[in-house]
C-alpha positions in Angstrom: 110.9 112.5 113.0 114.5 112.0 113.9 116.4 110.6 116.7 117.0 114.3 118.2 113.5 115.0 118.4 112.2 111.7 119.7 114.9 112.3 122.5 113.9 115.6 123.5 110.1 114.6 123.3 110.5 111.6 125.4 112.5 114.0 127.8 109.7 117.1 127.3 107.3 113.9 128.4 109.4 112.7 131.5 109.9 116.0 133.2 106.2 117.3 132.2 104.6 114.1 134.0 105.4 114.8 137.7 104.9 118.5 137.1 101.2 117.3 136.0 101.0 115.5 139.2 101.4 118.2 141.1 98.7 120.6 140.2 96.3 119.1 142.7 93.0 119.4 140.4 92.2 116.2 138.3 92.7 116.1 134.6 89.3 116.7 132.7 90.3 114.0 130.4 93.3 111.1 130.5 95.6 111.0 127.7 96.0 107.4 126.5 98.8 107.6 124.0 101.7 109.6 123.5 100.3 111.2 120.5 97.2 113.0 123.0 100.3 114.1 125.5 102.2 115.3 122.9 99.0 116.8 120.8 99.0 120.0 122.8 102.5 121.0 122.1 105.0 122.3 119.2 105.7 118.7 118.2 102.2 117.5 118.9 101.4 119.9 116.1 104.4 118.4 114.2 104.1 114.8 114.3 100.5 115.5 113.4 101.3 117.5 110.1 104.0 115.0 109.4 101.6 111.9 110.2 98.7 113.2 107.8 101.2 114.6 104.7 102.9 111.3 104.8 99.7 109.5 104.8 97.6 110.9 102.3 100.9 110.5 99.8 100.5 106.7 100.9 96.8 106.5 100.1 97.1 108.3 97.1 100.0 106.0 95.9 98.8 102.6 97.3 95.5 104.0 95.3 96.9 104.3 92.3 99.0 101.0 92.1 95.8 99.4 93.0 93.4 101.1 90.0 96.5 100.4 87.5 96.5 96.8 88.4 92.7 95.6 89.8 89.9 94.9 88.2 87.5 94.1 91.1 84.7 97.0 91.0 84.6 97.8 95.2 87.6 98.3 95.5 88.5 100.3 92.7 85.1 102.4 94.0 87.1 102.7 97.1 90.2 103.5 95.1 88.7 106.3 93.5 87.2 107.7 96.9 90.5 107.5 98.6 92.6 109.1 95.9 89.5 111.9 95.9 89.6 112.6 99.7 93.1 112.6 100.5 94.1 115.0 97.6 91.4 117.2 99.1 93.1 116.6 102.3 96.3 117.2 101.1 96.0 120.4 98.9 93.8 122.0 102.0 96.3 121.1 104.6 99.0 122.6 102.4 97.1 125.9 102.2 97.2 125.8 105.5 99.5 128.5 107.1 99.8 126.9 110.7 101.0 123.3 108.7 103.3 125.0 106.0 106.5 125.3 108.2 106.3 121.9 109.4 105.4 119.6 106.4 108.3 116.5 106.3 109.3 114.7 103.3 106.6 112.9 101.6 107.1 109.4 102.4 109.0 107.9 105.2 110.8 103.7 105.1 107.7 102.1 105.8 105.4 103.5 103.4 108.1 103.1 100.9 108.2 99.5 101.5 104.9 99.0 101.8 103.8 100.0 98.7 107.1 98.1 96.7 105.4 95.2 98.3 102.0 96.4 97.2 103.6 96.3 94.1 104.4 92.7 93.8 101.1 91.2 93.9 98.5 90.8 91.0 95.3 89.8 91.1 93.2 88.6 94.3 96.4 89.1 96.8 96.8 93.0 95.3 93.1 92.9 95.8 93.3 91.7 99.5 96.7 93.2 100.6 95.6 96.7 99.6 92.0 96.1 101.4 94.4 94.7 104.5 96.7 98.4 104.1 93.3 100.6 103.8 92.0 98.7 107.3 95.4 99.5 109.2 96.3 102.9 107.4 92.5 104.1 108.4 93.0 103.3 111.6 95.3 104.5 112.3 94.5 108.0 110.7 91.4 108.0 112.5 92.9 108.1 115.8 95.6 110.4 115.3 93.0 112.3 113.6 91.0 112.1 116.5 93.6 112.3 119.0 95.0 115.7 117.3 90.6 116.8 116.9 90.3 116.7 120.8 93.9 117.7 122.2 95.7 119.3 119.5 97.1 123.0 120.3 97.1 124.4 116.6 93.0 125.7 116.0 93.5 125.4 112.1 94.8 121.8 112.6 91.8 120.8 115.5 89.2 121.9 112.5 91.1 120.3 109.7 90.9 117.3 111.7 88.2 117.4 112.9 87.0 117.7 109.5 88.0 114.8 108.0 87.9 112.2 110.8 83.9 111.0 109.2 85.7 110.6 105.5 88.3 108.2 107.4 86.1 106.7 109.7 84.1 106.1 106.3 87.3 104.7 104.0 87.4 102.3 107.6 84.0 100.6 107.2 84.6 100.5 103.6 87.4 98.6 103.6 86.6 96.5 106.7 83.2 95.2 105.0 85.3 94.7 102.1 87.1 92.3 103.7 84.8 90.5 105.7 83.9 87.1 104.2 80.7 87.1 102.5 78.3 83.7 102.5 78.2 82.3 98.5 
């Protein structure tokens, strides 16, 4: 998202919040993060399209830079799931008419650095690192995913989703008990 954009969503946010103040009739449900205030508009729709195509090109990559250079059998199992899910998730969300005018680029800085220093490590810090990067990637996913599942404005985009928000809860707990010490 550029600067332009962030500006005029932070200004769309400012003036919306005291018009939401008026209406007199509490809120059904709170949103906590900018992502559910912004979920039910234009741009909502847009960070969330941009959010998920940049993120399954991460997963995929980081994947494949981890079953190139690992040989520890979990997390290449988890490897292999991940790539599996997230080109599902990437060739259904591109036949998606409602997400084809706003797909970005298909990385963005962060994951581009992320994954140079992915590549770096060998052995048992590749192993850990990318287990580290599945943790905060996943959980990240899961609560835009969610976030975009209960507020989002676009119906193809709520079911998509909604659809996958189990597979990344799943890759989560995957990766969490992979890293969570184990008693020898």
């Amino acid at each position: 998202m550029n600067r332009r954009s962030l500006f005029l969503a932070g200004a769309m946010l400012v003036t919306a919040l005291p018009l939401a103040a008026q209406t007199g009739s509490p809120p059904t449900s709170r949103p906590t993060t900018v992502l559910d205030l912004l979920s039910s508009t234009g741009i909502g729709s847009n960070t969330f399209v941009e959010r998920a195509t940049v993120g399954n090109n991460f997963e995929i990559q980081s994947s494949r830079i981890l079953l190139e250079n690992s040989t520890h059998p979990q997390i290449r199992e988890l490897a292999q799931e991940i790539i599996a899910t997230h080109t599902a998730m990437s060739a259904e969300l591109r036949s998606l008419p409602e997400a084809t005018t706003r797909q970005p680029a298909a990385s963005n800085d962060v994951m581009t650095a992320k994954l140079a220093r992915l590549r770096a490590f060998e052995g048992d810090e590749l192993n850990r690192w990318y287990v580290q990067m599945q943790v905060e990637e996943n959980r990240e996913a899961a609560t835009y995913f969610q976030s975009y599942a209960e507020n989002g404005e676009v119906a193809a985009l709520k079911s998509f989703a909604a659809k996958y928000l189990p597979r990344l809860r799943a890759h989560l707990a995957r990766a969490e008990a992979l890293q969570a010490p184990r008693a020898e």
